[in-house]
N, C-alpha and C positions, 0 to 999 in steps of 0.2 A: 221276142218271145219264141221258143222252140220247143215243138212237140216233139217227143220221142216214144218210143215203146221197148219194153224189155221183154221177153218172154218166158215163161218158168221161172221168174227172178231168182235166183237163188233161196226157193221155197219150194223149190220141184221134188224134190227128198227128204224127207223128215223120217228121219230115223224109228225103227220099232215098226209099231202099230199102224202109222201113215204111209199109204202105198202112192203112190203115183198118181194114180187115178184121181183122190183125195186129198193133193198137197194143198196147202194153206192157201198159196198164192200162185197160180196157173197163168195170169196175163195181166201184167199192169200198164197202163200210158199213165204218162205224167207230162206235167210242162212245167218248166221252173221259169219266172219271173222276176227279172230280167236274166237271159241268155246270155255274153255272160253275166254273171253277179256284178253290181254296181258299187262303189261306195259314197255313200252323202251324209256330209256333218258327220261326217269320224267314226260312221257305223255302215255295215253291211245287212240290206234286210233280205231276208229268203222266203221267198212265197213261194210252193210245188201245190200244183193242183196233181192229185192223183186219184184216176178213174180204176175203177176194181168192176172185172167184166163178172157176169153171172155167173156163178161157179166158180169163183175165183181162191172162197175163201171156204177154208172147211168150219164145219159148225162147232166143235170142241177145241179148235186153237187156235194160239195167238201167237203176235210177233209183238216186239219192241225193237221199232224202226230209231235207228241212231244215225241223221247224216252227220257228217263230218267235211267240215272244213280246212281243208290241208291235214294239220294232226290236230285241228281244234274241233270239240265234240260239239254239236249242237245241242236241245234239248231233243230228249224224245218223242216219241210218240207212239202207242198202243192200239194195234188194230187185233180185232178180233169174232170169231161166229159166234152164232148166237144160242150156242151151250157150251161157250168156255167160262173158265171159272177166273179171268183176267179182267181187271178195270181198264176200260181202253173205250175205241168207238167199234162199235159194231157195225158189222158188213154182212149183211143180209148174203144164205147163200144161194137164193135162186136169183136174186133183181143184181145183185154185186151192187155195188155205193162211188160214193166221192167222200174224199177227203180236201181238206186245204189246209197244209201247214204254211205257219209262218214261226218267223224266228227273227230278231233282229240282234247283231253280236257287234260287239267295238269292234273297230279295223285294228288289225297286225298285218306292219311291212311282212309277215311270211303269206298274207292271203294274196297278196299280186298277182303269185302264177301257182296258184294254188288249184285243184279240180274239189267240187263239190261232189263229195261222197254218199251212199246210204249203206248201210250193214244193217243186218237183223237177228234176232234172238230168237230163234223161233220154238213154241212151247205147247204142252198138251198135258191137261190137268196137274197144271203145276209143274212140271217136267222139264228140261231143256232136251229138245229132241235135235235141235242145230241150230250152228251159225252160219250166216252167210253175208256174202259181200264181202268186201267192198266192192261197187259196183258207181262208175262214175257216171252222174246225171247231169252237171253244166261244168263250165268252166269260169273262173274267177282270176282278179277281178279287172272291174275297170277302173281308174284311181285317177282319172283327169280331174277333177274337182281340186289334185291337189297343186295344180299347175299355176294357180290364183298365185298372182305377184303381190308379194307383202309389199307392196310399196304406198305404205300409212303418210299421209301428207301432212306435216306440220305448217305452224301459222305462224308467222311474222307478225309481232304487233307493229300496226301501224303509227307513223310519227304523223302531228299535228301540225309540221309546218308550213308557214305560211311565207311565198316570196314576198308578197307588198304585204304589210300589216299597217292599217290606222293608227298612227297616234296623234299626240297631240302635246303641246308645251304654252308655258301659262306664264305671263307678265299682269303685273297690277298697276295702275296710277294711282294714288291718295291723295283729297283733294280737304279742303280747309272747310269749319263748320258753313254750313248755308253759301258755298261757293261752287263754280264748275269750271275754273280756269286751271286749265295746266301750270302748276309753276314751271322756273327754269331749275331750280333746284332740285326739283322729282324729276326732272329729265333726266339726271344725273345719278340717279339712286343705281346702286348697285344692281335691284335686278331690272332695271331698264337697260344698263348696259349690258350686261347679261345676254337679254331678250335680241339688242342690237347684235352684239356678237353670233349670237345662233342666225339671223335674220345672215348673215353674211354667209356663214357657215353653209345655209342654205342654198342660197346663188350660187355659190363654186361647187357642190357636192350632187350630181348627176342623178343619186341615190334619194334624193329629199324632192319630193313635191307637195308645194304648198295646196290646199285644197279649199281652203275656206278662214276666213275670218269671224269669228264671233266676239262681240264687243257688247258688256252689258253692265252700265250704272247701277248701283247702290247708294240709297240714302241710310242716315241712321233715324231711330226711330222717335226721336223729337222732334215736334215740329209738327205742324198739320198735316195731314196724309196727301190732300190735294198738290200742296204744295213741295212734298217731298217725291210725287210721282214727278211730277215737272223735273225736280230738282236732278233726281236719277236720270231720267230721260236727255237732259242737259250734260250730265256730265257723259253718259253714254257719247254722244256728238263731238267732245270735242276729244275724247280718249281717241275718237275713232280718225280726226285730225293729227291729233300726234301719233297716231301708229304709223301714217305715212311719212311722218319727217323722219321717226325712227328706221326704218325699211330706207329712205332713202340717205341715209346719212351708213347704211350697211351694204352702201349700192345694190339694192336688190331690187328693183326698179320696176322686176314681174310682180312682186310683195305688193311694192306702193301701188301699185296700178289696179290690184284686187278691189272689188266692191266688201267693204264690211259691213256685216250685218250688227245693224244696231237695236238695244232694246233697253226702256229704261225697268225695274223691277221693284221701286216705290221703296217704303221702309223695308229693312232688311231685316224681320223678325226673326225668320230661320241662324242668320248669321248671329245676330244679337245672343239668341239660345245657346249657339257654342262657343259664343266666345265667350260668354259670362261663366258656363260650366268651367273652359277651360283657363281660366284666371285663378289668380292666385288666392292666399287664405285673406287679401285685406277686407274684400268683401266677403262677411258671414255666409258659413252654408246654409246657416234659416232664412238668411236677407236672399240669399241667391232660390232657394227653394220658394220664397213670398212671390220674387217678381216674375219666375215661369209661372205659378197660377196665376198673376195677372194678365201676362200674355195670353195664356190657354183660356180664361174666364173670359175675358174680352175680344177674341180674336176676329170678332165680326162687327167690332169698334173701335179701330185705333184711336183715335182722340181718346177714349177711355184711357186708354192703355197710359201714355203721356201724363195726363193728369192722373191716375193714382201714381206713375215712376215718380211723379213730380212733389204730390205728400210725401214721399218719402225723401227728405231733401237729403241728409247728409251722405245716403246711400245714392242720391241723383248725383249729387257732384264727384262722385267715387265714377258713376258710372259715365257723365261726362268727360271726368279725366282720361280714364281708363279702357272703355272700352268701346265711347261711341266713333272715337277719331278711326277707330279701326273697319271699320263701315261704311263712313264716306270715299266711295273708293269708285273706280270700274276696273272691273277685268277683260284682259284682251289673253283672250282663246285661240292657239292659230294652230290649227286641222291639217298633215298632212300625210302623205300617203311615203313609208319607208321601204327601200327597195334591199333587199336583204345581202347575202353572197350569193353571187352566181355557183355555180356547179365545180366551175374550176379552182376558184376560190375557197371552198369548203374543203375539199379534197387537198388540194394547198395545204391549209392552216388543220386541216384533221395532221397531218405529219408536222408540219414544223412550229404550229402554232395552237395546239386543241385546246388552250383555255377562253378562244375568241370566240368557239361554236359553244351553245346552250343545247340542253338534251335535246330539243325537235329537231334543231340543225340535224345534230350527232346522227338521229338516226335516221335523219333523210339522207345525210353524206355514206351512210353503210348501206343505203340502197343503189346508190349510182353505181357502186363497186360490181362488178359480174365475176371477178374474182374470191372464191368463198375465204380466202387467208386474208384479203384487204377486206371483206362485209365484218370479219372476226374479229380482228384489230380496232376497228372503230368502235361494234356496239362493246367490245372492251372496255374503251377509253368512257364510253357513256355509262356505265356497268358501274365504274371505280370512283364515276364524279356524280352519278347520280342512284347511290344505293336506295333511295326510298323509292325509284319508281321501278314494278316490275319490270316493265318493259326490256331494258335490257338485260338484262340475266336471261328472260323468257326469250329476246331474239339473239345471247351467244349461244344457248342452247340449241336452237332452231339451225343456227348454221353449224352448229357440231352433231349434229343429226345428220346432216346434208352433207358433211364428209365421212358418216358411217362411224363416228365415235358416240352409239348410243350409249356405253354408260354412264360420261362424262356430261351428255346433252340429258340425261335424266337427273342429273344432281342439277344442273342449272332451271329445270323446267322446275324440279321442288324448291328451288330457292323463289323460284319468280311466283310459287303458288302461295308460301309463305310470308311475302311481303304483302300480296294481294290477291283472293282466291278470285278466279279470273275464269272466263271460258274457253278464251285464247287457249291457257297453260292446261286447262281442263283438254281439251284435243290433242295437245303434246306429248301431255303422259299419257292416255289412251293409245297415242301413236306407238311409243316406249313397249307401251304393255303389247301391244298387237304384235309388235316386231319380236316380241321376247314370246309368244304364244299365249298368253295368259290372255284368253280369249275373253274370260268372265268381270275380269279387272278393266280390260279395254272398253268391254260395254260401258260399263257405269260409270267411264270417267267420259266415257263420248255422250252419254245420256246428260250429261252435265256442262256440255261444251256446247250446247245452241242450234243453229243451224247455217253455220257457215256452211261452201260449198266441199270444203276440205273433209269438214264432219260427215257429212253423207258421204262423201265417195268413201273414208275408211269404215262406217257402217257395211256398205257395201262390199267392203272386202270379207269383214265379218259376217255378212250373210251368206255369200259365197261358202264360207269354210262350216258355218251352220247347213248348209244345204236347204238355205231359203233363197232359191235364185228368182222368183217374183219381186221380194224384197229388193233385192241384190239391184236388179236391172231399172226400180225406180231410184233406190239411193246413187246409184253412179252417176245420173246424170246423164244429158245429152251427149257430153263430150264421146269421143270416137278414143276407146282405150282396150289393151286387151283383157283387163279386167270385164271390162263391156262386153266384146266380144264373147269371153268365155261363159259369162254369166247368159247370155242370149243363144248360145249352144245349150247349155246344161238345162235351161229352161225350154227348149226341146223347138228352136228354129235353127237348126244348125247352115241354112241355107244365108242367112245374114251374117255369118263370120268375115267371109272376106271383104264384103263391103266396110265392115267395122275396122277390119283389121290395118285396109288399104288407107281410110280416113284417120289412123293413131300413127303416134312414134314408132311402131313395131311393123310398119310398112314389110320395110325388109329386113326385118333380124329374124333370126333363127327359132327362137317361139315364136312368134307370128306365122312362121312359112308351118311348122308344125303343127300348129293351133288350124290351120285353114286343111292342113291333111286330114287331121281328125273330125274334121267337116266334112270333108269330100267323103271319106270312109263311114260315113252317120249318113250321108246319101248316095253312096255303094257307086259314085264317082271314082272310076281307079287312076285315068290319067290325069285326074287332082290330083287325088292321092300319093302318087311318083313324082309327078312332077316337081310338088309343097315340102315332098321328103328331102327330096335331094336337094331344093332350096336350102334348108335347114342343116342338113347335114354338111353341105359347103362353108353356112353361116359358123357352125360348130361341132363340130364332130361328137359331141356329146349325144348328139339324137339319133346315131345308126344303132346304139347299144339299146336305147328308150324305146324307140321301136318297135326291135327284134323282138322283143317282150312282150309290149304294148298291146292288151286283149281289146282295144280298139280297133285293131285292124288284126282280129283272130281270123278272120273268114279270109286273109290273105296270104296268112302264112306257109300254105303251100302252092301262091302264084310265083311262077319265076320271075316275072319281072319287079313284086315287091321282094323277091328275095336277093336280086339280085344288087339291090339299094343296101339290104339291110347284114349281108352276110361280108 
């Protein structure tokens, strides 16, 4: 802030009637706030305190004070004594007064190095007795605010995949009415050798670990319940006997050696339920609808159960035939843990083999890549084979973002919002829109996008350009960035820059050494000052011309040793 004084302002002569002795305006101080003029959120605001000493103002006239910003006018304002015939404020002529204009005008690149003006109209009963001014009161402006790196951070959606994944593969025994003896002929059944085959497959394949056995008996539902828990539990025992001849007959020898868990699970009502539904038209669907309400009516009575299926004979022997053989049974359950493709293997078969990787693979294998033309290629291939999931459209967009082909990564971020409105793609197009200026558009689509940490830092860049740098300095985040930095200067610590600066990627580049100048110069530091310049301007030569200009360092421009940097 700077206090000045004018004298006589240019109201020292007013033509006619007004002598010298009685000119309007004899002694004015003002101070204009900020010295020079500042710009935030894309507007410049003008605050002049102006003091009007005793006598200053004659009683019948007035001015229409016009500042002027470069050749842009501001609004007026009306001062005037207190028998003039003008609407305006009045200035007492024995006490003289204060005024405080303000004015807030959108920025024009011609305000930069622009001087803030006042002229006047000066007037007596309606009259124009003179003009005067222009007369300059600050200098403009300061436009660091616009130094904020658009650098809007897009999000990768993440893949789901997993190296080891749980599964599991499933063999049955079938065992004869009211019996629990293995035949030799079910040893033989197709998926026992099956079961045998994988049980091998196992042993040799490095990738397979077995984890567990579960082995659990079924009876069907005739019969007395005491006797058919028995009966299950029985055959549970000896399924769990032949799972080991089968394991050893696949030499798998760690198989055979497994403890199985065995359990018997009595009448198999559940199972009777579906397999009856899913049988054929011989038994009726009223006959099939009578004996689940028996089931459900009786279900805390099996003998009940038995004896009404059993009135109903010709449907019992249907169900005899049909579908209780299917329920003397045990299942063997064997739990083991799959080891996926390694990293080199994935990357492998993405080139010469990509129908072996599934989407998760795909987009785990476009993360290994640190090359952005191999991350591209892959989520491609994931893009072309898996159209219903956003995810890849939303991550080739992301990396066509990240090679600076925003148009192209903005039709991909709308494909990927398309399939699935997301909040991922929500921060992308936000990003899109911030990078393109569309400042109003980027809000609401970031207001929509959650609260990842990507989302707040590009908040934070939008506060920045709003001129909300409290904002600004919680949405960035802890990280050390010059966005940080600059937001932590504008919000008026300029003493923290270079710490910020030294802790980001912008160590030693050329905005950073310049960003820490305009620090030094905010704390009237000169050999920061010299020093951060020439840093910067060795970094780029771009910043001896930013500079010279630069109403940041007004109060240097006639040191030689800043001139000697900047000329």
């Amino acid at each position: 802030m700077k206090k000045q004084s004018i004298k006589n302002l240019a109201f020292v002569a007013v033509a006619g009637t007004i002598v010298s002795s009685c000119t309007l305006l004899k002694d004015l101080d003002y101070t204009v706030t900020p010295n020079p003029l500042e710009m935030h959120g894309d507007s410049v605001s003008v605050i002049v305190d102006v003091v009007f000493p005793p006598k200053s103002v004659n009683r019948k006239a007035s001015a229409e004070i016009t500042p002027m910003l470069g050749e842009t006018a501001l609004k007026p304002v009306t001062i005037m004594g207190e028998k003039a015939t003008a609407n305006g404020t009045v200035i007492n002529f024995k006490e003289g007064g204060k005024i405080t204009y303000t004015d807030v005008i959108a920025y024009k690149p011609a305000f930069e190095n622009a001087d803030l003006n006042i002229g006047a109209i000066v007037s007596k009963k309606g009259k124009v007795k003179d003009e005067v001014g222009p007369y300059k009161i600050a200098d403009a402006t300061i436009i660091t605010p616009f130094m904020v790196n658009k650098d809007f951070k897009v999000i990768l959606a993440e893949d789901q995949f997993e190296r080891v994944t749980p599964e599991s593969t499933f063999a049955q025994l079938n065992y004869a009415k009211g019996k629990s003896n293995v035949t030799t002929k079910e040893m033989k059944d197709d998926d026992i050798t099956a079961y045998q085959d994988w049980l091998a497959m196992a042993h040799e394949n490095p990738k397979v670990a077995i984890t567990s056995i579960n082995i659990v008996g079924f009876a069907s539902p005739e019969g007395e319940e005491d006797k058919n828990g028995t009966l299950s539990t029985d055959r549970a025992g000896t399924a769990a006997e032949s799972y080991k001849k089968i394991a050893m007959k696949a030499e798998n020898e760690g198989a055979a050696e497994m403890t199985c868990k065995t359990s018997g699970s009595g009448s198999d009502y559940p199972g009777f339920k579906k397999a009856l539904l899913a049988s054929d038209d011989r038994i009726a669907e009223d006959e099939k609808q009578l004996i689940i309400r028996v089931l459900e009516m009786n279900k805390n009575n099996p003998d009940k159960i038995e004896e009404e299926l059993r009135n109903m004979r010709k449907t019992f022997t249907q169900l005899d035939r049909e579908i209780f053989p299917l329920l003397r049974r045990a299942e063997i359950t064997t739990n083991y843990d799959l080891t996926g493709f390694s990293d080199e293997e994935m990357k492998t078969n993405s080139v010469s083999n990509p129908d072996t990787l599934d989407l998760e693979e795909l987009l785990f294998c476009a993360g290994l890549y640190d090359d952005l033309g191999e991350k591209l290629r892959v989520y491609k291939i994931a893009e072309s084979r898996y159209p219903e999931d956003y995810r890849p459209a939303n991550n080739v967009g992301a990396v066509l973002y990240m090679m600076n082909k925003v148009s192209e990564a903005k039709a991909k971020f709308e494909k990927a919002a398309g399939i699935k409105d997301n909040p991922i793609t929500s921060n992308n197009l936000g990003a899109v829109a911030g990078v393109g200026g569309d400042r109003s558009k980027s809000w609401g689509l970031l207001n929509q996008a959650g609260s990842a940490p990507e989302v707040s830092y590009n908040k934070g860049i939008l506060n920045i350009q709003d001129g909300d740098y409290s904002d600004a300095l919680s949405n960035l985040g802890s990280d050390a960035s010059f966005n940080k930095a600059l937001a932590t200067m504008l919000d008026g610590t300029p003493g923290s820059v270079a710490d910020i600066i030294g802790g980001s990627d912008d160590a030693d580049s050329g905005q950073g050494h310049y960003l820490k100048a305009v620090a030094a110069a905010r704390q009237d530091n000169m050999s920061e000052v010299v020093n951060n310049l020439k840093n910067a301007i060795v970094k780029d030569g771009k910043f001896k011309a930013m500079a010279a200009k630069d109403r940041e360092f007004l109060k240097y421009f006639e040191n030689a040793g800043f001139t000697a940097i900047v000329k």
